[in-house]
N, C-alpha and C positions, 0 to 999 in steps of 0.2 A: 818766840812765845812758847812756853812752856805745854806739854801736851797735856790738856784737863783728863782723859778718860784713857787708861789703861788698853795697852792694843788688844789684850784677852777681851774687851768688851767686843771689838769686832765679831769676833768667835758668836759670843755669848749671842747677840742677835741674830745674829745668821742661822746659828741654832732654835732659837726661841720663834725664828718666823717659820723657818721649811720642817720643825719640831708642831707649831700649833697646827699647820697646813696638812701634816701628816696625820696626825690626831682626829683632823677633821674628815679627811681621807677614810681612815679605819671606822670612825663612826659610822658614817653615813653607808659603808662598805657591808659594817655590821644591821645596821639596820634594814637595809634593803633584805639581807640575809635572813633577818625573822622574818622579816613580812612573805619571806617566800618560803618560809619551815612548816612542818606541819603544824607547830604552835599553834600559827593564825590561820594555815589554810585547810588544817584538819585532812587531809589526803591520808589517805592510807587508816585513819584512827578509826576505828569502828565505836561505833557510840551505842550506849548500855539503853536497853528500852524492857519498857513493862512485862512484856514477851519476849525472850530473844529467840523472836523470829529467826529463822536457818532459808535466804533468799535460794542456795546449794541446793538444800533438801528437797524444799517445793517445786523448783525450778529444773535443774540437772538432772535428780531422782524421781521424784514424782511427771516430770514431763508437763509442770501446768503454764500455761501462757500467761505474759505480760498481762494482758487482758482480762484475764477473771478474774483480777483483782483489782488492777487499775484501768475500771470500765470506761472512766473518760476521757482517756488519755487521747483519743484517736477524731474526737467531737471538741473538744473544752481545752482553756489555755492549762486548766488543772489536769494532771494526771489522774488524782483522786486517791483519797486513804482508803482501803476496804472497809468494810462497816466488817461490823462483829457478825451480822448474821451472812457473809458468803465468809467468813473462816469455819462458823456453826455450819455449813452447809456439806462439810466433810469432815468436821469435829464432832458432828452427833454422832458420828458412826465408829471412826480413828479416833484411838488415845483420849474418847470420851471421858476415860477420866484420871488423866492423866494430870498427875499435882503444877506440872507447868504451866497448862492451860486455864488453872482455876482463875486467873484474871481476865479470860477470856469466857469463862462461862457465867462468872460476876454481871462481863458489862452486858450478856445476851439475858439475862434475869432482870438486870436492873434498865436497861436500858441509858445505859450511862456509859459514853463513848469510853476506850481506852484514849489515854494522853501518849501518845506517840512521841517520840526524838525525832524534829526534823535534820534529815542528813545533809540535803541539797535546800539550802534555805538562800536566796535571795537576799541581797538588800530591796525594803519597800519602793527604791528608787528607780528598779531596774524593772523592765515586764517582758517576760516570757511566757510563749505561747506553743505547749506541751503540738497542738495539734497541725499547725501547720508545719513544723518541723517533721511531724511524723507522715507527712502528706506529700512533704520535698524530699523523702529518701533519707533522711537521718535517722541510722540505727537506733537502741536503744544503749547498747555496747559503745557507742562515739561520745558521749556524755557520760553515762553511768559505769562503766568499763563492765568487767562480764562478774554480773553481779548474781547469774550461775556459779559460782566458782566463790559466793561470798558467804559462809556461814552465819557471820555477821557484818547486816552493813554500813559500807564506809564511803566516804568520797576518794573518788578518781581523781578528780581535776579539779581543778584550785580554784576555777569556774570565775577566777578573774579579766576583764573586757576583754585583754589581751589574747585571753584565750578563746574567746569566743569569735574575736576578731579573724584569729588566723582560721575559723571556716567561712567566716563573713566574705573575708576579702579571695578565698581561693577553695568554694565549694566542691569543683572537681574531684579535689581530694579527698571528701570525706563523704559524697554522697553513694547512697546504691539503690538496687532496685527495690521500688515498695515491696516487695511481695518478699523482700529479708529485713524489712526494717525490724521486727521482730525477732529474727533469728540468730541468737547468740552465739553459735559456729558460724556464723558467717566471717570470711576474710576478703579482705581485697585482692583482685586478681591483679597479674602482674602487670594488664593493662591500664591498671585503674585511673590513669590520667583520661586516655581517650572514652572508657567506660564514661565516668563522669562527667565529661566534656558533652556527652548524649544525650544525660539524665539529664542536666543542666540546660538545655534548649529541651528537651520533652517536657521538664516539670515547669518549664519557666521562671528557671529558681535565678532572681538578681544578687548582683552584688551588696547585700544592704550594709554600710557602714556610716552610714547618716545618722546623728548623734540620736536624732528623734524616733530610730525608730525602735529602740529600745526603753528612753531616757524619758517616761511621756508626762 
């Protein structure tokens, strides 16, 4: 019997199956790849705001605490935006009238909040809770990276489960003593397993990676 199909067609398949399989390969290779780019997870991007606030300035240079500004960060699942009048609270006096801050002396006349760029913005699906984190030993620096050091600011970390995960499941690593959770020179000593392993039975901090207890 006479051969219907030309033996180059062998080829031709062989190529068109481990050909589409590859194609699919580099897709999916690529798209994992945006999803991890700053495109979607904004790392590193500093985002443009009505003030551009200098976190460096205030922080590094001036010496002001996490807390005079985001007063509920240490009570409440919210950190807290400042209101205009603790900015007015050293703006009447500083750079009072200084053309950058006129959006700031606007909302203190009008009483009309400034609209902020949220940096660290959540999905509505997800709930985090600013205060008991800061209560079990996590910096401000382990989340925010050292936002001393940020003229303008940006996201750290990509703040996907994943990542939230890897202090979920092995907090040793990333916890330290309340009395630095605030302090942005602070580094891990070279013990920092055993460190945390202490903090970890003193603060009673669990393991938590039970879907519910972020997901509620």
């Amino acid at each position: 019997m006479a051969q219907i199909f030309h033996r180059s067609t062998n080829t031709i398949s062989r190529v068109s199956v481990f050909g589409g399989i590859g194609i699919i390969v580099v897709l999916v290779a690529t798209l994992a790849a945006i999803n991890r780019s700053s495109y979607v997870t904004e790392v590193g991007v500093a985002r443009s705001q009505p003030v551009q606030f200098s976190h460096k300035h205030h922080v590094s240079d001036d010496g002001i605490d996490c807390r005079y500004c985001h007063t509920s960060v240490e009570e409440s699942s919210f950190a807290g935006i400042p209101s205009t009048k603790i900015c007015m609270n050293c703006h009447t006096q500083i750079w009072a009238e200084s053309p950058i801050l006129e959006p700031v002396r606007e909302s203190f006349r009008t009483g009309k909040s400034l609209e902020w760029t949220r940096v660290h913005n959540l999905p509505g699906f997800v709930y985090f809770d600013h205060s008991i984190h800061v209560h079990k030993g996590v910096g401000c620096t382990t989340c925010h990276g050292r936002v001393d050091q940020m003229p303008l600011m940006w996201r750290e970390n990509t703040l996907y489960m994943e990542w939230c995960l890897e202090c979920h499941r092995n907090p040793e690593r990333f916890v330290r003593p309340r009395e630095q959770v605030f302090n942005m020179d602070w580094q891990p000593p070279s013990d920092q397993i055993a460190l945390g392993q202490k903090l970890v039975r003193e603060y009673k901090i669990a393991q938590l990676t039970s879907c519910s207890v972020c997901h509620r």
